[in-house]
C-alpha positions in Angstrom: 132.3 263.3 71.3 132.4 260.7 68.4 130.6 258.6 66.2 132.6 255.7 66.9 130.9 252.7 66.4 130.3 250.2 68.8 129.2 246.6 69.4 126.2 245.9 71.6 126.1 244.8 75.2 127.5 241.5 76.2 125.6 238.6 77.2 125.1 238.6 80.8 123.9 235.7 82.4 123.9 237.0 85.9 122.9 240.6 87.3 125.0 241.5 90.5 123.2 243.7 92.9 125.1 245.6 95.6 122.6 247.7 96.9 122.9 251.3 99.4 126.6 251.2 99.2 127.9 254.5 101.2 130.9 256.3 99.9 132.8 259.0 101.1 134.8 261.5 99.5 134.8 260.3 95.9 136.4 262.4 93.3 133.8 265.3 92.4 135.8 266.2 89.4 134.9 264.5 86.3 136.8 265.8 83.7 138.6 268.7 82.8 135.2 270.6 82.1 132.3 268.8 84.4 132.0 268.2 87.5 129.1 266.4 90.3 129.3 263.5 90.1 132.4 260.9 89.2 132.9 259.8 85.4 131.3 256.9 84.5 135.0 255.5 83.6 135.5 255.4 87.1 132.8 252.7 87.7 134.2 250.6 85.0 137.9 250.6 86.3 136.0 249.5 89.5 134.4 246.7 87.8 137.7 246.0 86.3 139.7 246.1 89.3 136.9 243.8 90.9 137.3 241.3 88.2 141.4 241.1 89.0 140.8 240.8 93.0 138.3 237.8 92.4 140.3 235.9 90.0 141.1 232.4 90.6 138.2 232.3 93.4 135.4 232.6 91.1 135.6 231.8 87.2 133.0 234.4 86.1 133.8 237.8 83.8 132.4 241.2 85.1 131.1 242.9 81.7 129.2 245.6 82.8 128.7 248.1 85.5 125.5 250.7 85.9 125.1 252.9 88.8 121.6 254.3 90.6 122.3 257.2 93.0 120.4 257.6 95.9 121.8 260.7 97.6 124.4 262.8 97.1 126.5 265.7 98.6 129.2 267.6 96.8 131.8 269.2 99.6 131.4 272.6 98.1 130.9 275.9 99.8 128.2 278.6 98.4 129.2 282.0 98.1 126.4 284.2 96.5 125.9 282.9 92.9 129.1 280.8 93.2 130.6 277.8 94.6 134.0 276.6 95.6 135.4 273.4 96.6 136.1 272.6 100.0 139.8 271.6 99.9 142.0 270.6 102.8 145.6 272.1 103.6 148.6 269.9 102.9 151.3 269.4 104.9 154.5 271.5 104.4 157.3 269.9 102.5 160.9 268.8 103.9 162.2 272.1 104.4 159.4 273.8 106.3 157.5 275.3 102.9 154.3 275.7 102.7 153.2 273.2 99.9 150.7 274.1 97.2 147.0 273.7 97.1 145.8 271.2 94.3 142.2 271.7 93.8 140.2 268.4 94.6 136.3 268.0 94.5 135.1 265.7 96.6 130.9 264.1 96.9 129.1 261.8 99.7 127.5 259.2 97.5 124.5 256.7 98.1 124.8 254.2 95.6 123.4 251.5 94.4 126.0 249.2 92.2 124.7 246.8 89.1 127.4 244.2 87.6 126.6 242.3 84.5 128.7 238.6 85.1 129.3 236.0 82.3 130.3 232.5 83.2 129.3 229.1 82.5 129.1 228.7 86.1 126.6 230.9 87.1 123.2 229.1 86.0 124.5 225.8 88.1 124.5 228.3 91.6 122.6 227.0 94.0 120.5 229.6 95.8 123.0 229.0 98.7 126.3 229.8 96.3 124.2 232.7 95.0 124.6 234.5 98.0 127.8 233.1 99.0 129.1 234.6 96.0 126.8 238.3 96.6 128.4 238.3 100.0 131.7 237.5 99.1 132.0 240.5 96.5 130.5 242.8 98.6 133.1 242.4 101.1 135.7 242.8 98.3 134.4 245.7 97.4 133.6 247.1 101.1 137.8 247.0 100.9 137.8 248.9 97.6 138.0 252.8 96.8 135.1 253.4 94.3 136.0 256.7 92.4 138.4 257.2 94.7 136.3 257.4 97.8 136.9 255.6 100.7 133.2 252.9 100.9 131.3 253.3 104.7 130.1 250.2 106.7 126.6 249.7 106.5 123.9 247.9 108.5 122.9 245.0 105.7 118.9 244.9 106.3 116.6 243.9 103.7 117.1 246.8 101.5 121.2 246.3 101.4 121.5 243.1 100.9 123.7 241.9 98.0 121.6 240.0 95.7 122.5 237.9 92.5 120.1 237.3 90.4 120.4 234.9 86.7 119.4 236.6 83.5 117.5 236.4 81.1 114.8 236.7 84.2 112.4 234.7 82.3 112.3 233.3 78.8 108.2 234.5 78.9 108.3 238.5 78.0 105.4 239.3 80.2 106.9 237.5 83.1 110.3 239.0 82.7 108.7 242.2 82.6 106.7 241.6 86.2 109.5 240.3 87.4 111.8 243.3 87.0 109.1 245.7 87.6 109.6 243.9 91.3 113.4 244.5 91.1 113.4 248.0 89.9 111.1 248.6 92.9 114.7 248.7 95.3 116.3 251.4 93.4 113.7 253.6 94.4 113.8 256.9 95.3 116.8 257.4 93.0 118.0 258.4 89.6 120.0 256.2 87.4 122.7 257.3 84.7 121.9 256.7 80.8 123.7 257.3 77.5 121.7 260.1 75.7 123.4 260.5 72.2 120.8 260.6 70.4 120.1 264.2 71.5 123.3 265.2 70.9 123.2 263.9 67.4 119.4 265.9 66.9 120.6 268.6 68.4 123.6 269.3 66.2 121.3 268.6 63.5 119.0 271.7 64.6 122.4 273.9 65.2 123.5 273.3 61.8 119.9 274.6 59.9 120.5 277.9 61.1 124.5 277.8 61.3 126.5 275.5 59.1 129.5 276.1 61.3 128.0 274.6 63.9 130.4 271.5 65.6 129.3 268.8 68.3 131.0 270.6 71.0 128.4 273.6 70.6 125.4 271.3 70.2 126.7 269.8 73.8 126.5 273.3 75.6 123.6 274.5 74.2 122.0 271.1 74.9 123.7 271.6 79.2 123.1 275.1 79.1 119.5 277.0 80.4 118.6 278.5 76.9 115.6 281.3 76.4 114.2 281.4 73.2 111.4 284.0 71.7 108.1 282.7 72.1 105.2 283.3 69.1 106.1 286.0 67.3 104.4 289.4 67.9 101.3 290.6 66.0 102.2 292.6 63.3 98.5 294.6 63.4 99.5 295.0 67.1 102.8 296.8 67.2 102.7 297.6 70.6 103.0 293.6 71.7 106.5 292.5 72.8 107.9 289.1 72.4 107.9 287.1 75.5 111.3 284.8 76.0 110.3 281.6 77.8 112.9 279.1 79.4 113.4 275.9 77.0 111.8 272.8 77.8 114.3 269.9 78.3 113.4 266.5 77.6 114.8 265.4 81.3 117.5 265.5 83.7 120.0 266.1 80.7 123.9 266.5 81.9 127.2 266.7 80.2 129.4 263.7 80.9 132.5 262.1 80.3 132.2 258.9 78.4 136.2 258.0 77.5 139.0 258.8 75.8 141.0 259.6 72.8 144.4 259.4 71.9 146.6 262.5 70.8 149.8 260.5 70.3 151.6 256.8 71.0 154.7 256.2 72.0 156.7 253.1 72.1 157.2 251.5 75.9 160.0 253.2 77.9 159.6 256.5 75.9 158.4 258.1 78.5 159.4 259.0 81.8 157.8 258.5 84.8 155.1 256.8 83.0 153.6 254.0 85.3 154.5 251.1 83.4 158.1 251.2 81.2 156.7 247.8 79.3 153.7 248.8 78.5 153.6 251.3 74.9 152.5 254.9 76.3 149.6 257.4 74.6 148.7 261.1 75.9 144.7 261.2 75.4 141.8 263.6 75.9 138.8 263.4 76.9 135.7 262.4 75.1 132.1 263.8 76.0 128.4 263.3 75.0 125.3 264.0 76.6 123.4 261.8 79.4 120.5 261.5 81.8 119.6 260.6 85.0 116.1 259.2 85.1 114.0 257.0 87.7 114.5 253.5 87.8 110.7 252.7 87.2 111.1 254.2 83.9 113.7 251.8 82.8 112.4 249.0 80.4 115.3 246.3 80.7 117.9 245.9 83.3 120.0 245.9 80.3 118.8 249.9 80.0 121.2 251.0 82.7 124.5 249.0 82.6 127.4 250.4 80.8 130.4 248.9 79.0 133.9 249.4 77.7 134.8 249.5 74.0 138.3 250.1 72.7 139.2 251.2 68.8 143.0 250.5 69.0 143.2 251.6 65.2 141.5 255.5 66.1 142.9 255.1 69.4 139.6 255.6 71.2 138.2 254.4 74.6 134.6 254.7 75.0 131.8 253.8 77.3 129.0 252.2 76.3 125.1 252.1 77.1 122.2 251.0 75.4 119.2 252.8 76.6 116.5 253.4 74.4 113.7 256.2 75.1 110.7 254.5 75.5 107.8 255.4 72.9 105.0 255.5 75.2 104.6 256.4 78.6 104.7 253.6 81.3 102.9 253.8 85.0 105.1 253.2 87.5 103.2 250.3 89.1 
């Protein structure tokens, strides 16, 4: 959780669709606390690994990433009030000992993937190289692990087809507005993932009032957690009225999340052992959290609402994740 801040989205001029993409076993386990579905960081090392595999092919820059799930199903088994992973045996080590049992969570995911590309190249496509170029990252990707599940082959009918599509969708308001209201249409039924700090930030505004004490990290669980407060006070001329304790009223589908990291301390390159790269300068790190949302994709304004991106502070040694979204002020029909 931090206030770093952060520069605004980049400018896209494409908007890479990969639509109904099925994956298998992807890593449940989202950070040290959270679990359900994989950290957003996950999607942006895809995007980043994507970027690497298509170099010298295609001279465009993958900037952004947003994700839309469809379906879901977390390999978990329920006992009563609880759950525990479903985790498979290893096999026994050299000398015939039974090898130990690392906890991994593991989720069935029906996603559908959003890339923000930069390039000069892009608004001289062709509606021919457009696709060329959908298809061909597809099938890069269809090689790829996403969150380290392995991705399913599909059957690519009209609603999985790969689709690039050039951004800004119109230079007229109202008729980039239509237009995506089309486009927003194929993500439906299915929730897409949002930054929500500004709840964080009111909520630890609220804790404080009553508790000056209060720090970030408790205005994140009392924002995830199922809270009861009192209800209208009882009638003092009526002694024998209790209070009634009602459930609070979220604002939405409002989850914990990880968003990135932080550094705890550097270390010159080779300083470590067994670190993955001996030229590279070394940093233990935690995690960083804030609050997000899963909402439907009609209710998103922009396409810009749902894409994440990267942000590094070297000098605070933070790594965040980035989104834009803004909470609408009025409500919108979804048609």
């Amino acid at each position: 959780m931090s206030a770093l801040p952060m520069s605004a989205l980049p400018d896209s001029n494409g908007l890479l669709i990969l639509p109904r993409i099925r994956v298998q076993n992807a890593n449940a386990i989202s950070s040290p606390i959270t679990h359900g579905f994989p950290s957003i960081t996950a999607f942006l090392g895809l995007q980043w690994a994507l970027e690497r595999k298509l170099l010298g092919k295609f001279p465009v820059v993958f900037d952004s990433i947003g994700v839309v799930c469809h379906d879901y199903e977390e390999q978990t088994a329920k006992g009563g009030y609880t759950k525990s992973f479903c985790l498979t045996r290893n096999p026994i080590e050299k000398d015939g000992s039974t090898a130990a049992i690392v906890e991994e969570g593991r989720i069935h995911l029906d996603i559908t993937l959003l890339l923000g590309i930069s390039g000069g190249c892009i608004p001289d496509f062709t509606e021919d190289e457009r696709a060329a170029f959908a298809y061909e990252v597809a099938e890069t990707v269809a090689r790829m692990r996403i969150a380290g599940g392995s991705v399913v082959p599909g059957r690519h009918g009209a609603r999985g087809k790969p689709q690039l599509v050039l951004v800004p969708l119109s230079t007229d308001a109202a008729e980039a507005n239509n237009e995506f209201r089309l486009l927003r249409r194929r993500w439906l039924p299915g929730f897409a993932l949002v930054s929500r700090d500004d709840l964080l930030a009111r909520r630890w505004e609220s804790l404080k009032k009553n508790n000056p004490r209060a720090t970030k990290f408790d205005a994140l669980l009392d924002l995830s957690r199922l809270n009861w407060r009192p209800g209208p006070a009882a009638d003092a001329n009526d002694p024998q009225k209790t209070v009634e304790w009602l459930p609070e009223r979220k604002d939405g589908w409002i989850v914990p999340m990880p968003v990135g990291y932080g550094a705890l301390a550097q270390f010159q390159a080779g300083a470590v052992e067994q670190a993955r790269d001996l030229r590279a300068p070394f940093s233990f790190v935690e995690s960083l959290y804030s609050a997000g949302q899963w909402i439907s994709p009609h209710r998103l304004g922009s396409w810009r609402d749902l894409l994440w991106y990267g942000r590094a502070d070297t000098e605070t040694g933070l790594y965040r994740a980035c989104n834009d979204y803004v909470q609408p002020t009025t409500v919108e029909l979804p048609y």
